[in-house]
N, C-alpha and C positions, 0 to 999 in steps of 0.2 A: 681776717681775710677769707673766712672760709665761704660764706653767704657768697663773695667778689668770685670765686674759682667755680664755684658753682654756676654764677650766673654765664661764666668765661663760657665754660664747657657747652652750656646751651645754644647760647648764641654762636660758638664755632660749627655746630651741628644746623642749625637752621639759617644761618646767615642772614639773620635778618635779627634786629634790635626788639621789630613788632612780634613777630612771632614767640621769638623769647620773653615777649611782658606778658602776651598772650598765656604760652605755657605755664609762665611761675605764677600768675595773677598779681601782677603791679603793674603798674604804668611806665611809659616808654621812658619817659623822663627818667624816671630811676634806675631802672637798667643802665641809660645810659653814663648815668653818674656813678653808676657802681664798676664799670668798665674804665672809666676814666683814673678812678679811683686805685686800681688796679694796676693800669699802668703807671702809675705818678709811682707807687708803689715799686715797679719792677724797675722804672728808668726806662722802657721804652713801649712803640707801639703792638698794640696786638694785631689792630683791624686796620684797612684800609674802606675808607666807607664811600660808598658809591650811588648815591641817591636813596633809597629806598634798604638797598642791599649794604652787606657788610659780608666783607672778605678777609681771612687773616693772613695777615704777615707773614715773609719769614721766620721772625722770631714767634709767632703764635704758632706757625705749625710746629715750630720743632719745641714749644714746649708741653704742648698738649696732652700727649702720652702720660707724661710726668705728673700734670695736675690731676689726669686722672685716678694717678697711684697713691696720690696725696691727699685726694678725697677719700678714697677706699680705705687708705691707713688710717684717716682719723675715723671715718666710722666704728673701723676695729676696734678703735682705743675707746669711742664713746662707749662702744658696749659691752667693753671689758666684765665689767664689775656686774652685767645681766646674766654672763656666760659661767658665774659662778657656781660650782655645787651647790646645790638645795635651797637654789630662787624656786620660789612657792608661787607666783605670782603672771600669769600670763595676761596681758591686755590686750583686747581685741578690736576694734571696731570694726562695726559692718551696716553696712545699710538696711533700711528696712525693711525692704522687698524679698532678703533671704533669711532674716532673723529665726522666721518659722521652718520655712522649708529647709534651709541647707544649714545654719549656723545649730539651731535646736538639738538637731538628732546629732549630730558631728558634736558638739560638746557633750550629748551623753554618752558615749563612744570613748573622748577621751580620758571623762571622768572615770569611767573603768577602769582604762589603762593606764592612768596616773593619777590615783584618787587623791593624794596627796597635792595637787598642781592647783591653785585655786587659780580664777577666772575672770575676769571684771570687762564687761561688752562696753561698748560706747555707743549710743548711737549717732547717725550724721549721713549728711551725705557726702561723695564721695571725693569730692576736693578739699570736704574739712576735713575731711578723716586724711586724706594725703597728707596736707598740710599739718596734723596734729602727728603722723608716722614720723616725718621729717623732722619736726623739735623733739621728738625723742617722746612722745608723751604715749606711744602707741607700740608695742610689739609685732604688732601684724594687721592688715587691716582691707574686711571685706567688700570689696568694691566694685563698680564697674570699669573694665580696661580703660585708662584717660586716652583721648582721643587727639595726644600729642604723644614726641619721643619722649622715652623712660628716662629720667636723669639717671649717668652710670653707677651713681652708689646705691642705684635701687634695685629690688628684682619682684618682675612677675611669676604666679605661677598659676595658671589656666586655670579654673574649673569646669565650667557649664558656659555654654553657647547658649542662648535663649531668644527664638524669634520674637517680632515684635505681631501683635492680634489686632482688630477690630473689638469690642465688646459694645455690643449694645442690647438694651432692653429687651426680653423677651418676645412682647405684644410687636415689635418692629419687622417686619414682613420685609424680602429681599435679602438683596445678596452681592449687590453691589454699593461694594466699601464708599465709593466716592459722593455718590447718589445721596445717600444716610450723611454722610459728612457735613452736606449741603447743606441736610433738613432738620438734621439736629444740633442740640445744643454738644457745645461740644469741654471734656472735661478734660485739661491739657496736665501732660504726667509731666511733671517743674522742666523747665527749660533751663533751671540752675544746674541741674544736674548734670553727670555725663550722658545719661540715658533719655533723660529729653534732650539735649543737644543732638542727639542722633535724629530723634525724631525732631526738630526743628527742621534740621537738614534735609530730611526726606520731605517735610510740608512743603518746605523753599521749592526743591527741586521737581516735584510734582504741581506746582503752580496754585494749591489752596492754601489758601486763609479761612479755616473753621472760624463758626460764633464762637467764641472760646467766654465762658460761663464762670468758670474756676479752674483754679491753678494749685494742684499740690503735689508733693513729692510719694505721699502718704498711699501705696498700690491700697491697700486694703481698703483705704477710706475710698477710693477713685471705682473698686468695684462696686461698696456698698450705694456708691450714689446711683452708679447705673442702674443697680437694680434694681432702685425705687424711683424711676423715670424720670433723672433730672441731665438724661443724655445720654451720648454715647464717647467713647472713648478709644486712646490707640494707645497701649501696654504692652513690654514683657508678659511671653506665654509662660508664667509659673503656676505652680500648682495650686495654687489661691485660685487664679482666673477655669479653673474646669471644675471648680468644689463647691463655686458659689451659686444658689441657687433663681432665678427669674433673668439669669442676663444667657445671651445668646452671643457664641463668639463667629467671627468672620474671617477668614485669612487675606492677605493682602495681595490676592492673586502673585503676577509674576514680581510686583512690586516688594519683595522681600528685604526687609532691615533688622539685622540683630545686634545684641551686646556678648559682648565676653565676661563673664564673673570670674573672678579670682581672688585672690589673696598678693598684698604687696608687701614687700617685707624689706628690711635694709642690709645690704652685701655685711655680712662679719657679723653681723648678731643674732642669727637663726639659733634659737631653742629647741632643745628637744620638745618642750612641750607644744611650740609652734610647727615642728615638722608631722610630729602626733597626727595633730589638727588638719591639717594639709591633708593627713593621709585618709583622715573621718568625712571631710569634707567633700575629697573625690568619692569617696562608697558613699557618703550622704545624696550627692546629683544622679548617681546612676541608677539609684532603687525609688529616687523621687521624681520620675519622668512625667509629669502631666497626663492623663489618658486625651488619645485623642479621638474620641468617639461623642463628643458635642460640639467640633468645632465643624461650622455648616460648611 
């Protein structure tokens, strides 16, 4: 039943069935048989459902608190046996955009300080990697902030804020983001992602539809095209994007969109060697700031 309290918990917070297939990544359908499911389970109703919306009960309110307490204890329990003296072993994942810049030097950091601690990355992007923390298969894992609520047996912890840039080709004269968008091909950072989801949203809401040319998740791959003139592009400002040479970056005038990078971890199983990490990671974004003396 634990998958079924989970999905409870969700759906009590957004009140809505859609929202909730939204946030976990399944379909409506199943949500809503896993609710059902749940109740058949308890003997009575949780939601009252109201077109569109879903409302809980009196008996959902007043069990709520509880299922909460009951997720958090089992987490405790699943990662009893991690919180053991002299686990040697930290699993990480992190997407690719910070592998070099922020994960790199942060693991050699922690290597110092716990040379003993070994290390195994994953890589992904960052709803697999969610998805992989949550079956237990992940110790911590580096992400962009999801762009729905935190289920409560989870915890964020901040790193780096990172606006989102223009880059295009160096030979491309101007300075008007929109202009360029028009005229060039255009190289889209995954829409799979949290961080193209951002940038989807901001295309929507500013009313373009670039040529869009190629599609990958890949920053490093996405500058090296730009800047051998197979287009222009919209990215996180990381420090890859000010190092690389023949491309030219643009700001997005008042139209400003960024991500949050963190680290997400599960409530009861924090390691020392993952707190370590956490703490390599904040000195790792502070002394890795971009210069900004090429962005036009």
């Amino acid at each position: 039943m634990i998958p079924e309290l989970r999905t409870f918990v969700v759906a009590a917070r957004t009140e809505s069935f859609a929202a909730t297939a939204k946030a976990i990544g399944v379909t409506q359908s199943a949500i809503s048989a896993q609710i059902r499911r749940l109740e058949e389970e308890l003997g009575y109703d949780l939601f009252e459902r109201t077109g569109r919306s879903v409302t809980l009960t009196a008996a959902g309110s007043l069990i709520l608190c509880q299922v909460d307490d009951i997720l958090s204890s089992f987490e405790a329990l699943r990662g009893a046996a991690r919180l053991r003296p002299g686990a040697e072993l930290l699993r990480v994942g992190a997407i690719s955009t910070v592998q070099t810049s922020l994960l790199a030097p942060a693991i050699a950091g922690l290597h110092l300080e716990l040379p003993d601690l070994k290390v195994r990355i994953v890589p992904g992007i960052s709803m697999g990697l969610l998805d992989r923390l949550d079956a237990g298969e992940l110790d911590a894992a580096l992400i962009v902030r999801p762009p729905f609520g935190l289920m409560p047996y989870m915890q964020w912890h901040p790193v780096v804020q990172q606006d989102y840039v223009m880059v295009v080709p160096a030979h491309v004269e101007g300075a008007d983001w929109r202009r360029i968008l028009e005229e060039q091909p255009f190289i889209r950072y995954d829409s799979r992602s949290f961080g193209g989801r951002t940038l989807d949203r901001f295309l929507r809401t500013q009313g373009i539809a670039p040529h869009e040319v190629i599609e990958t998740e890949e920053l490093h791959t996405i500058l090296q095209m730009v800047a051998n003139n197979m287009g222009c592009s919209i990215v996180p400002y990381i420090f890859a994007v000010s190092v690389v040479p023949n491309i030219r970056i643009l700001p997005l005038g008042d139209q400003k969109i960024g991500r949050e990078v963190g680290v997400m971890t599960l409530r009861g199983r924090m390691t020392e060697g993952c707190k370590v990490l956490i703490r390599h990671l904040d000195e790792a974004s502070r002394s890795n700031i971009p210069p900004q003396s090429r962005i036009s």
